[in-house]
Rosetta silent file (secondary structure, phi, psi, omega in degrees, C-alpha in Angstrom):
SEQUENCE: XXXXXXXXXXXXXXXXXXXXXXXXXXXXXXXXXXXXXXXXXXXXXXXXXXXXXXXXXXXXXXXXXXXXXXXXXXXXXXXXXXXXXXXXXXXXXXXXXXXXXXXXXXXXXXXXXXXXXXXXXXXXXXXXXXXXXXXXXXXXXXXXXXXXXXXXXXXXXXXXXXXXXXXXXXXXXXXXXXXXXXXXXXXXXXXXXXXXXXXXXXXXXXXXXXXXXXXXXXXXXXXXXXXXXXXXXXXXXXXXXXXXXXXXXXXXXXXXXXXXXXXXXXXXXXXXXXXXXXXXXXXXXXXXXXXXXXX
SCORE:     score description
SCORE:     0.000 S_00000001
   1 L     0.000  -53.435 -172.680  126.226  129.309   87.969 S_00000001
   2 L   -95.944   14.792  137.959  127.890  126.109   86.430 S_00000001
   3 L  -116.948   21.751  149.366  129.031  128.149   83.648 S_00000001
   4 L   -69.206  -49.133  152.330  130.936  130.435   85.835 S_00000001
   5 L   -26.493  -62.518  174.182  132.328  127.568   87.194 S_00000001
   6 L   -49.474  -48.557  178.674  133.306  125.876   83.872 S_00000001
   7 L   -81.808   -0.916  171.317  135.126  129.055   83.340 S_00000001
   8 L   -69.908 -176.560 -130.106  136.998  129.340   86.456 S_00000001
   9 L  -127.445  119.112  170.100  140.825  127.814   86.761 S_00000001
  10 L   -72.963  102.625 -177.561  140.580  123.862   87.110 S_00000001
  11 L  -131.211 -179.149 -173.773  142.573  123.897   90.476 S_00000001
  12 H   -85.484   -2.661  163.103  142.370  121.679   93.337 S_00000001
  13 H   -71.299  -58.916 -162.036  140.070  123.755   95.149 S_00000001
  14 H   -55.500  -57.062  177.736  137.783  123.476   92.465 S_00000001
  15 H   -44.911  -47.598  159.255  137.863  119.825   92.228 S_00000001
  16 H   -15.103  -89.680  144.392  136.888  119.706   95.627 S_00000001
  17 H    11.391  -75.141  178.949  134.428  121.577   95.144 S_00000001
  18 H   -84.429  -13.239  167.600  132.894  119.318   92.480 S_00000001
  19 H   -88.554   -6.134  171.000  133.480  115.998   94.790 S_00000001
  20 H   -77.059  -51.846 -152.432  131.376  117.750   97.334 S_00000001
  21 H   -55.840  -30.672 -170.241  128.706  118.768   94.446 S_00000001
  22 L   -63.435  -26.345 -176.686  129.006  114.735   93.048 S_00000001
  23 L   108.906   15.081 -171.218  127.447  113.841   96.494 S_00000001
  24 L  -139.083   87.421  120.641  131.463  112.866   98.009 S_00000001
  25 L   -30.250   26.335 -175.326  131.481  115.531  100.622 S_00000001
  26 L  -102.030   89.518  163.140  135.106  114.853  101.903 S_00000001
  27 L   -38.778  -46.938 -154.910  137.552  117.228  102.900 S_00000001
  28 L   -92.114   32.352 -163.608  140.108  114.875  104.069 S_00000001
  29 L   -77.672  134.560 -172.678  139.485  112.762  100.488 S_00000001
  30 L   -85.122   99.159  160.689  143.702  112.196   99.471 S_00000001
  31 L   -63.431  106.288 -166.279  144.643  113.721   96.092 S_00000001
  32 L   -74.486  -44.047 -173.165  146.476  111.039   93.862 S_00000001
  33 E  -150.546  156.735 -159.569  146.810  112.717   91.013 S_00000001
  34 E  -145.428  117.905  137.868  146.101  116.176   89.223 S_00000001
  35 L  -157.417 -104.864 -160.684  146.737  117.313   85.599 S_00000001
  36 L   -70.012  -30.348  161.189  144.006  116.656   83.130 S_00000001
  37 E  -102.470  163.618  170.445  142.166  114.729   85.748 S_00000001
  38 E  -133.925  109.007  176.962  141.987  115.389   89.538 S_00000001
  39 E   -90.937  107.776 -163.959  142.000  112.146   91.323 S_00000001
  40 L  -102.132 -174.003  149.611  140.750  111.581   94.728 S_00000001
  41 L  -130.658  125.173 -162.706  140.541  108.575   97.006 S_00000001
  42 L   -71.554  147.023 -176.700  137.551  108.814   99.661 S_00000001
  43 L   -89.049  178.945 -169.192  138.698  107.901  102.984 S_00000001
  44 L    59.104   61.349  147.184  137.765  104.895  105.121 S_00000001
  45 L    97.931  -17.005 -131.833  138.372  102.480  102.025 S_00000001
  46 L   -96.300 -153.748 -164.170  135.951  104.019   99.954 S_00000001
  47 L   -60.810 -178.551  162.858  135.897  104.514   95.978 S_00000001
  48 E  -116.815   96.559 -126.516  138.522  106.579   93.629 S_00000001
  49 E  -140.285  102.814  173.698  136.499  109.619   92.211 S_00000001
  50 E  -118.757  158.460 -157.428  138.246  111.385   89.117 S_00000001
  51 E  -128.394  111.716  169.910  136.841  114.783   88.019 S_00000001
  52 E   -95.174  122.426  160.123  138.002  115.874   84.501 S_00000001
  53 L    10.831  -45.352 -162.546  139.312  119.322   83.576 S_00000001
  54 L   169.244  151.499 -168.064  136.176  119.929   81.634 S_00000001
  55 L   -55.269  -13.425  154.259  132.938  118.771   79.722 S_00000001
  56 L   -63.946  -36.433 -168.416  135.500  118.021   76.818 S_00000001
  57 L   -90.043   11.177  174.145  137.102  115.103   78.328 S_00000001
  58 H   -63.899  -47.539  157.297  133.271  113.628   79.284 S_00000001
  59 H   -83.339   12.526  165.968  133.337  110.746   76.099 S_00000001
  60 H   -69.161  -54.311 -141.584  136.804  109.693   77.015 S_00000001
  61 H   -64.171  -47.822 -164.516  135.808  109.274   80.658 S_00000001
  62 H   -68.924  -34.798  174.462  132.914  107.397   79.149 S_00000001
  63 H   -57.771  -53.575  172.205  135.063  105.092   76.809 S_00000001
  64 H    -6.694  -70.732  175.416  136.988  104.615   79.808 S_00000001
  65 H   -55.954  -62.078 -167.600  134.290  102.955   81.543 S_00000001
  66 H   -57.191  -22.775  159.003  133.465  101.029   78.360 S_00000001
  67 H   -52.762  -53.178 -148.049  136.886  100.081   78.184 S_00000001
  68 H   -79.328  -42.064 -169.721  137.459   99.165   81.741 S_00000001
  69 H   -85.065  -21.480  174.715  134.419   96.656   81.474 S_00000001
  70 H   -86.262  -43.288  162.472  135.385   94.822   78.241 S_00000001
  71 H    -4.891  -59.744 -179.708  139.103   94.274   79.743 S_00000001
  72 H   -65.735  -46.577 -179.843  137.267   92.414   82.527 S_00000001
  73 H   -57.804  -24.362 -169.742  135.158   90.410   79.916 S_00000001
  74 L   -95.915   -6.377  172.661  139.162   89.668   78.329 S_00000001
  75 L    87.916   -6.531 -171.156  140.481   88.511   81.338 S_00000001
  76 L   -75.931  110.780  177.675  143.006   91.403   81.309 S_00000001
  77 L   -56.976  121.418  169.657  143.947   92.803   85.201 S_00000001
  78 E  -136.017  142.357  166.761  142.466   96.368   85.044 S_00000001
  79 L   -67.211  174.441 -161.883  140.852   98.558   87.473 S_00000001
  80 L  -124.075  114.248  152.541  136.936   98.269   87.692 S_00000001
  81 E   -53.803  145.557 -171.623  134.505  100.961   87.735 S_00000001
  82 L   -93.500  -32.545  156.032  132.139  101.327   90.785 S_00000001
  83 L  -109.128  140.647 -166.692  129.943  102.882   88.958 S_00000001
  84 L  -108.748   10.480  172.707  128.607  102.425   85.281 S_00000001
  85 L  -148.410  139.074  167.557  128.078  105.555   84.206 S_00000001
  86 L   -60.381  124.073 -175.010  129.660  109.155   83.991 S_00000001
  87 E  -110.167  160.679  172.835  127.606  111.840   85.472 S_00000001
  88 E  -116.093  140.063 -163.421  128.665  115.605   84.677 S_00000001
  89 L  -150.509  110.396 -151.647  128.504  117.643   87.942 S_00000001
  90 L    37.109   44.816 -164.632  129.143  121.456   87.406 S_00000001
  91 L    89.197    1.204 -177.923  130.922  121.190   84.044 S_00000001
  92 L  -134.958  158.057  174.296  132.834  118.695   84.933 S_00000001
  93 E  -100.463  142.852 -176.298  132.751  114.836   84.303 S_00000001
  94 E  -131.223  134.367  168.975  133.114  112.998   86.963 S_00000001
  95 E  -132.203  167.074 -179.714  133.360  108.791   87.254 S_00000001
  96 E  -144.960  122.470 -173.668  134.113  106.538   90.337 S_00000001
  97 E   -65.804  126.294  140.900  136.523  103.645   90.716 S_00000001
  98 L   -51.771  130.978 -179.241  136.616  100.629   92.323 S_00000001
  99 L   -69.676  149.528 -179.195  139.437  100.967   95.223 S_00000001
 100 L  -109.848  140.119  174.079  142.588   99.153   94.667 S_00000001
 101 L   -82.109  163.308 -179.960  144.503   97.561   97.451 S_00000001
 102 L  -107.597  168.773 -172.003  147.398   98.787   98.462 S_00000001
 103 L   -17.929  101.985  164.395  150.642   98.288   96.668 S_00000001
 104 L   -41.652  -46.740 -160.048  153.095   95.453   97.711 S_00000001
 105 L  -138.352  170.983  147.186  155.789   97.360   95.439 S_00000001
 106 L   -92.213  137.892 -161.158  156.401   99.700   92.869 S_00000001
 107 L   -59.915 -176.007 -168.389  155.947   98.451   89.705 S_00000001
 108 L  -164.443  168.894 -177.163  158.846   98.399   86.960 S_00000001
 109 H   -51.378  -35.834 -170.367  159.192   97.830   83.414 S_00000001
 110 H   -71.939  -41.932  175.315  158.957   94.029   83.050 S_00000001
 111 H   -61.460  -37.344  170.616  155.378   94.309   85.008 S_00000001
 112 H   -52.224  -60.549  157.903  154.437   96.576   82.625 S_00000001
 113 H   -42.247  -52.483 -172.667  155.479   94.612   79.268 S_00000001
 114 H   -48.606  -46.001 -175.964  153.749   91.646   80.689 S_00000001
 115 H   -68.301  -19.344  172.008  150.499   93.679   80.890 S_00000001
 116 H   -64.705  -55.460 -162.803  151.176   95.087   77.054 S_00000001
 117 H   -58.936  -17.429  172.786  151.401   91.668   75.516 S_00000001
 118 H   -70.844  -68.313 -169.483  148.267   90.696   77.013 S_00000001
 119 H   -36.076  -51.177 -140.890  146.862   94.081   75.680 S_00000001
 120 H   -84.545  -35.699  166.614  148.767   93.761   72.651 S_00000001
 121 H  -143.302   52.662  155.353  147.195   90.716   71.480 S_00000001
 122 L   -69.278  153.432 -174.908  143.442   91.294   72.225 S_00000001
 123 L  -104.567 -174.633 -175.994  141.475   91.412   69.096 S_00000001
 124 L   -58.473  150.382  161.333  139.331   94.525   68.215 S_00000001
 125 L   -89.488 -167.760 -161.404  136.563   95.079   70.764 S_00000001
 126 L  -100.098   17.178 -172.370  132.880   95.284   69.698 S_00000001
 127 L  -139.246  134.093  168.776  133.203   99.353   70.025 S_00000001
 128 L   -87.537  143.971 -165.124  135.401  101.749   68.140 S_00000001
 129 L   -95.811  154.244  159.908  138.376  102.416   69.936 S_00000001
 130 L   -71.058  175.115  173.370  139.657  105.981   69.003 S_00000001
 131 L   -95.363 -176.972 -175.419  143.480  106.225   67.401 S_00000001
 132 L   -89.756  114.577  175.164  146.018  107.666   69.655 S_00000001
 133 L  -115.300   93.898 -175.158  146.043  111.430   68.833 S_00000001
 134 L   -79.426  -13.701 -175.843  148.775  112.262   70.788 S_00000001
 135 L   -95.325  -10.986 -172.636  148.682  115.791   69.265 S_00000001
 136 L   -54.238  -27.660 -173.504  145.087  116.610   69.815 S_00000001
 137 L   -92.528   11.057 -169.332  145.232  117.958   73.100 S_00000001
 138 H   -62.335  -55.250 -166.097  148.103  120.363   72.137 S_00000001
 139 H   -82.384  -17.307 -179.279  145.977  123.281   71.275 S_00000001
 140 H   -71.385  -30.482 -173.817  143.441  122.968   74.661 S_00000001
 141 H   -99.910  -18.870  159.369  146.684  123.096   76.864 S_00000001
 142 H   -97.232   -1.706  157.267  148.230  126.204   75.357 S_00000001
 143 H   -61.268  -23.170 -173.190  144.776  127.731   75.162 S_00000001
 144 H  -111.589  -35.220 -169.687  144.522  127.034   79.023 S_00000001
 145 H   -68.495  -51.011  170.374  148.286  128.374   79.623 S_00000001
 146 H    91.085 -149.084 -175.145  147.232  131.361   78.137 S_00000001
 147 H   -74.673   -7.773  177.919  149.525  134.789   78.440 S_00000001
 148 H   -47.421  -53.644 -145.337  151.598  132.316   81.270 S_00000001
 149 L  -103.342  118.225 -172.909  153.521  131.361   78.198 S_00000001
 150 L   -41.628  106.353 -178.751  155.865  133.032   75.404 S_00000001
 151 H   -48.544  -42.667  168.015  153.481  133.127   72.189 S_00000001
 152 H   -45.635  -63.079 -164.549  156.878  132.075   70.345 S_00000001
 153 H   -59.835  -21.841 -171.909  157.195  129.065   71.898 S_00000001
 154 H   -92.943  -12.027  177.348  153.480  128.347   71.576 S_00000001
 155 H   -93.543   21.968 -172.978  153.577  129.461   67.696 S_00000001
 156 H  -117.112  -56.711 -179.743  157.080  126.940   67.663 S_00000001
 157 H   -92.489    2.263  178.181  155.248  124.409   68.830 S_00000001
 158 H   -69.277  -64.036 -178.687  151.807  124.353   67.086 S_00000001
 159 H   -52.584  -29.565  135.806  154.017  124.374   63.542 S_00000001
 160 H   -34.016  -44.445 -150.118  155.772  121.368   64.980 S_00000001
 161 H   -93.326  -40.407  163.751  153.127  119.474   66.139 S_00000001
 162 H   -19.917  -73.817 -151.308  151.811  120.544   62.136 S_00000001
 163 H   -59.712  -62.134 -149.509  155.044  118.462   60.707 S_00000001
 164 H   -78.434   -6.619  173.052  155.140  116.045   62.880 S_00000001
 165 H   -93.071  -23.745 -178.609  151.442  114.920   62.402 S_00000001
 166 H   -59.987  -58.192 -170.872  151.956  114.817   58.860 S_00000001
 167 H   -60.146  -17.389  153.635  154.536  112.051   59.309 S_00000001
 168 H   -43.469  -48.324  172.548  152.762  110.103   61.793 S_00000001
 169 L   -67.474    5.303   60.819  150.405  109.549   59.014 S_00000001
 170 L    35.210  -66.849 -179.310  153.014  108.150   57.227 S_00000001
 171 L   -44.897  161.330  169.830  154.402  105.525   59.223 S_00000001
 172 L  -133.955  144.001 -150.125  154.753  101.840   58.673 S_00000001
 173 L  -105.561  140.897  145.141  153.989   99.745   61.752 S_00000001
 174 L   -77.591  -21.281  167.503  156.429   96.886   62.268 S_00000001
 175 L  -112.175  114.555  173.334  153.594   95.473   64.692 S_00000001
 176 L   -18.742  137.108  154.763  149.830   94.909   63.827 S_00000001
 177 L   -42.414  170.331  148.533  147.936   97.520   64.818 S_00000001
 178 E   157.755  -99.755 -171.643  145.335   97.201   67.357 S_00000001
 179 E  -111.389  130.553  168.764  144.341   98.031   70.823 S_00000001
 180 L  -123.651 -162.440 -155.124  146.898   99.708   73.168 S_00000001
 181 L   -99.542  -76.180 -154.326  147.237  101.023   76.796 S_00000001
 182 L   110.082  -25.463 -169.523  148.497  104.803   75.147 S_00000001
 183 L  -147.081   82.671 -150.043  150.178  106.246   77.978 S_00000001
 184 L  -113.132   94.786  131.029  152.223  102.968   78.958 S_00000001
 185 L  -137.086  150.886 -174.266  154.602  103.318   81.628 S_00000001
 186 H    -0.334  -86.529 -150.731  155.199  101.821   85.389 S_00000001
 187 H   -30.857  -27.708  173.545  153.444  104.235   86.714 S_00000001
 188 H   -87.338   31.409  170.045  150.067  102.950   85.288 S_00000001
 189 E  -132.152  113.440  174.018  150.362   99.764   86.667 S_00000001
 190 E   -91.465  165.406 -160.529  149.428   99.118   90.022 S_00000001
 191 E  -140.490   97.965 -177.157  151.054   95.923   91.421 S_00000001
 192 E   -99.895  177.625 -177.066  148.344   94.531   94.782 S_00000001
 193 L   -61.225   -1.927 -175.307  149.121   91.076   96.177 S_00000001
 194 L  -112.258   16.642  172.333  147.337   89.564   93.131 S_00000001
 195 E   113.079 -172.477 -177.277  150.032   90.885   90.638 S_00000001
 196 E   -85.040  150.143  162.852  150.077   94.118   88.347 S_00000001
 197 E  -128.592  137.718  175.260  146.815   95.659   87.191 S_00000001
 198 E   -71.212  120.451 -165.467  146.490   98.080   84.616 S_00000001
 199 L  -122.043  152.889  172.254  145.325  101.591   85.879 S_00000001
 200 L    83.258   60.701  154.732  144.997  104.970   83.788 S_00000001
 201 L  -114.528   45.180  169.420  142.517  104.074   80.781 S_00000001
 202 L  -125.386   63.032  156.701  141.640  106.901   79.131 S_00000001
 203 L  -148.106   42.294  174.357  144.180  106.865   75.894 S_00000001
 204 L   -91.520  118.056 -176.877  143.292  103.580   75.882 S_00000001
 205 L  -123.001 -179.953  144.769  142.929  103.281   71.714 S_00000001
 206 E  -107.425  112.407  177.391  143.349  101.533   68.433 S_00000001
 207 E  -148.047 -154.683 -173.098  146.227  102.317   66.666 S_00000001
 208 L   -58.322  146.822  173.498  149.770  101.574   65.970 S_00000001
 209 L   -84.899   -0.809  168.493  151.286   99.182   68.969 S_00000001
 210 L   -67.061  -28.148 -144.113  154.674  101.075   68.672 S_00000001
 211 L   -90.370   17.261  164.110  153.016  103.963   70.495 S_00000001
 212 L   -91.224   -3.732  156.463  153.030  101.661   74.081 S_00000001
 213 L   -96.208  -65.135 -164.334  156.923  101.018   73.687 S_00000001
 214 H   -57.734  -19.639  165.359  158.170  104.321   72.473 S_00000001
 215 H   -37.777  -66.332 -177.753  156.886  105.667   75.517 S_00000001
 216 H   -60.739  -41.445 -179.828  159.730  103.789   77.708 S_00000001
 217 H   -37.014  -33.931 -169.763  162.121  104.663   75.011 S_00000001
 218 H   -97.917  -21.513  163.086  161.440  108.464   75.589 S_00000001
 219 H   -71.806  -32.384  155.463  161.647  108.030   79.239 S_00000001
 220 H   -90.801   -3.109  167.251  164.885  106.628   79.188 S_00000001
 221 H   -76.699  -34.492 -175.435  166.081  109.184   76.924 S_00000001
 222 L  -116.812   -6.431 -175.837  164.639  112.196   78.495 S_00000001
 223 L  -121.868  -11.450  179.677  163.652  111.488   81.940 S_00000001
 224 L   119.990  -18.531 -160.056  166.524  109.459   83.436 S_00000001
 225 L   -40.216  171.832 -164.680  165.012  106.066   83.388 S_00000001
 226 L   -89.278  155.405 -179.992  168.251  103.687   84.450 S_00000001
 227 L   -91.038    0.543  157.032  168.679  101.953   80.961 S_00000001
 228 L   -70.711  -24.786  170.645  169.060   98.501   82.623 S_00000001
 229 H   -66.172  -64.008  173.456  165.373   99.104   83.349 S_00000001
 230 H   -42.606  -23.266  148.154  164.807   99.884   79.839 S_00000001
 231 H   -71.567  -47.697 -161.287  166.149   96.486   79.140 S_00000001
 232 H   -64.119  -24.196 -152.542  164.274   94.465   81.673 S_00000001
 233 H   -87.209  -42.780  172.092  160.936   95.995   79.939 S_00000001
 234 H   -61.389  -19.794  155.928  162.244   95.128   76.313 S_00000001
 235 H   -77.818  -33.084 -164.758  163.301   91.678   77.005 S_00000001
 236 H   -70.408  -11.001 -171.170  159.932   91.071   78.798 S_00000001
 237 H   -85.195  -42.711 -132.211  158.289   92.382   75.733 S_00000001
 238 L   125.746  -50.649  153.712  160.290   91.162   73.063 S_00000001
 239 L  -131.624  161.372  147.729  161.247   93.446   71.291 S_00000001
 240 L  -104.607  144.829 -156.611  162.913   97.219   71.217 S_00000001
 241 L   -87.785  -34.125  164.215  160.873   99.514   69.483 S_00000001
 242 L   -13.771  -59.452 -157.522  164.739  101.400   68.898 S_00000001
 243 L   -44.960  -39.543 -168.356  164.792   98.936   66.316 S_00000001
 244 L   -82.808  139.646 -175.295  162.248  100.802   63.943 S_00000001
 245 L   -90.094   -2.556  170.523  162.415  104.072   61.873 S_00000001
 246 L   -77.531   -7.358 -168.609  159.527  105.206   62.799 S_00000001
 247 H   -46.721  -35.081 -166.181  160.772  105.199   66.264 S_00000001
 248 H   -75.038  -33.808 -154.310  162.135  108.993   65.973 S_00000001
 249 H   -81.470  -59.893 -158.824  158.549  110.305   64.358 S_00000001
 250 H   -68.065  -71.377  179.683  156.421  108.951   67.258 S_00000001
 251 H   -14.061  -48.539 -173.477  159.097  110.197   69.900 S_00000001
 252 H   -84.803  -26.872 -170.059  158.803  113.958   68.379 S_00000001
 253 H  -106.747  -23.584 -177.553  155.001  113.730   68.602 S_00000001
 254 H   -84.967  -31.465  134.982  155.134  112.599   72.065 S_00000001
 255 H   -15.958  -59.964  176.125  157.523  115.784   72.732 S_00000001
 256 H   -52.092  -78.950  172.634  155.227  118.034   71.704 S_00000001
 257 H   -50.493  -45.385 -172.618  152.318  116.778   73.486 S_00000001
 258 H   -33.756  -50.331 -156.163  154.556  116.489   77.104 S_00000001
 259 H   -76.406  -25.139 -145.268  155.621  120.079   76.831 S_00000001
 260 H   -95.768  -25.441 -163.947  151.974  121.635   75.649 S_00000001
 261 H   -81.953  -20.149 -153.323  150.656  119.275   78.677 S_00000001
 262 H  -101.264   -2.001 -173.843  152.892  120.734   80.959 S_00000001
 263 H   -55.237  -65.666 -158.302  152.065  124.337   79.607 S_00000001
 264 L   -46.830  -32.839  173.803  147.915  123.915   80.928 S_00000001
 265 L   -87.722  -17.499 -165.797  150.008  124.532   84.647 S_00000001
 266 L   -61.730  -21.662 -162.499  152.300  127.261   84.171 S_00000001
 267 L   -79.752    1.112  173.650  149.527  130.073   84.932 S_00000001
 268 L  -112.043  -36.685 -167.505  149.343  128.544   88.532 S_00000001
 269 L  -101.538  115.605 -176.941  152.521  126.886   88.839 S_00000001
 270 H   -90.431   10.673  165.178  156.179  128.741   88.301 S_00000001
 271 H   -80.341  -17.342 -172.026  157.640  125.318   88.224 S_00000001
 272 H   -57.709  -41.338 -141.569  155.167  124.470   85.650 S_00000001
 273 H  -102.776  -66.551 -165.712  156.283  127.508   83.371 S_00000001
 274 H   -46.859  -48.474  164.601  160.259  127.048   84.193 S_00000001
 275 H   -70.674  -35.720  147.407  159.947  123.431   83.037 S_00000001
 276 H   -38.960  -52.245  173.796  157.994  124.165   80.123 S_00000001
 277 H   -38.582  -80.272 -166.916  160.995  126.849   79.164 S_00000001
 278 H   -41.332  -38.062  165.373  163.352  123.778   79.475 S_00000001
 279 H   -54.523  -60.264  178.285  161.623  121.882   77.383 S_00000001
 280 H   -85.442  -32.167  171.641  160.707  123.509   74.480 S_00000001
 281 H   -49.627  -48.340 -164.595  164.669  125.334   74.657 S_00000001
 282 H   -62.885  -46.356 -171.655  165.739  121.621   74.065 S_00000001
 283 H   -58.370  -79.849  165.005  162.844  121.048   71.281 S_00000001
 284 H    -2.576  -68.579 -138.783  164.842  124.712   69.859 S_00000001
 285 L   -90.048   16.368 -178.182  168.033  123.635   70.207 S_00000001
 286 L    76.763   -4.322 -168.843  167.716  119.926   68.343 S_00000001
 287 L   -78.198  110.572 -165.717  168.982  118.642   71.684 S_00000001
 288 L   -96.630   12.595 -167.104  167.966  115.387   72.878 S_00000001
 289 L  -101.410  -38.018 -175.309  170.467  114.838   75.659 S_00000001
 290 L   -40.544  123.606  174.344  168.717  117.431   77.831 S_00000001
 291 L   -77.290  140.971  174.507  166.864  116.096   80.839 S_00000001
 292 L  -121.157  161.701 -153.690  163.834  116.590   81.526 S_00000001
 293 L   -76.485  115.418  151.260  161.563  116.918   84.844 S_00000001
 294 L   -76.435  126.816  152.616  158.882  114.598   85.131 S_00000001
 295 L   -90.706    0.000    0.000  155.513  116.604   86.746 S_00000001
């Protein structure tokens, strides 16, 4: 039974599904967010219950938690687990969140910077952190796209993602290494009446501290951000990450992974699979002016 399950299509029935089986029996439970996780929030107040894709992503969700609890020992605003341990429930792992209230605003870059420099100069924790392997999940999401997807483009980008990991290994950091966010933008900041809190910690690693700035960098290049926002976050930091040659390397590995992430939808989704197209045609055609969707 739960490995028929495991092999079925992670969809949002199916998360259901596993928040009934977890013992969260809620139809009307509000989906926040869906791609590698499926995020619910129980109604009447109650917890934030995310269900991961599959029994691979069970130790992140657990560094997660382990994360999420030294943060609090650091003084850093982060969400709080409600629970202290990941249970796996049909194949899938599932943890549960302390609820956040909600949002005066929508965050923006400068709350975000503020919360990097706190991150940014935390010292190692007492646990290895993983590095940021932004390419790792490349082959599990064209492996999940499946026949959705042109095998050129998925044989274009695996030999990319090849190059471009050599030269990440390469690089020379212009910033100490150390602990980072990983996936650093607004959106992972919630901002309640007691200020921004960091939300979204499972790429939270140790590696280079460029790869929580080139993030906005690639977002104002490829997604629209306005690039007076892309100033307010680089004055609030400190620096621009522009500034650096490795700046180009890490950009092209976060390219890769977007499009391979956005692959893991096309067999359900034809917006999934048209924006994928767009995406790797830009990746093709050397073009970096092309916009791209976020999903």
């Amino acid at each position: 039974m739960a490995r028929d399950f495991e092999a079925a299509a992670f969809t949002e029935e199916r998360a259901r599904q596993v928040l009934a089986a977890a013992g969260h029996p809620a139809p009307d439970a509000r989906l926040l967010a869906f791609g590698e996780n499926a995020v619910f929030a129980l109604p009447d107040g109650g917890p934030v219950v995310r269900i991961g894709r599959d029994a691979d992503l069970l130790d992140r969700m657990r560094g997660e938690l382990r994360t999420a609890a030294w943060l609090e020992e650091q003084g850093v605003p982060a969400v709080r687990p409600a629970e202290p341990e990941v249970r796996l429930v049909d194949g899938r792992p599932v943890s549960v969140w302390q609820r956040l209230p909600d949002p005066v605003r929508p965050a923006d870059g400068a709350d975000l910077a503020t919360l990097l420099r706190l991150v940014h100069r935390l010292p190692a924790p007492p646990f290895p952190l993983p590095k940021r392997d932004l390419l790792g999940g490349v082959e599990r999401w064209l492996r999940s796209a499946g026949d959705a997807i042109d095998p050129a483009d998925a044989a274009f980008l695996r030999e990319r993602r090849d190059r471009i990991a050599t030269a990440v290994g390469h690089l020379v950091p212009h910033l100490a290494p150390g602990p980072i966010h990983g996936d650093a933008l607004p959106r992972n900041v919630h901002i309640g009446p007691e200020g921004p809190v960091l939300v979204d910690l499972e790429t939270f690693s140790g590696d280079l501290r460029e790869h929580d700035l080139v993030v906005m960098a690639l977002t104002r290049d490829r997604y629209g951000l306005d690039p007076a926002d892309h100033d307010a976050f680089t004055a609030a930091y400190g620096w621009d990450v522009r500034e650096w040659s490795g700046c180009g390397v890490l950009r092209g590995a976060r390219e890769i992974a977007s499009c391979a992430w956005v692959a893991q939808h096309a067999p359900a989704n034809p917006a999934a699979l048209a924006e994928f197209r767009r995406r790797v045609a830009s990746l093709r055609a050397e073009d970096p002016t092309v916009r791209w969707h976020a999903f």
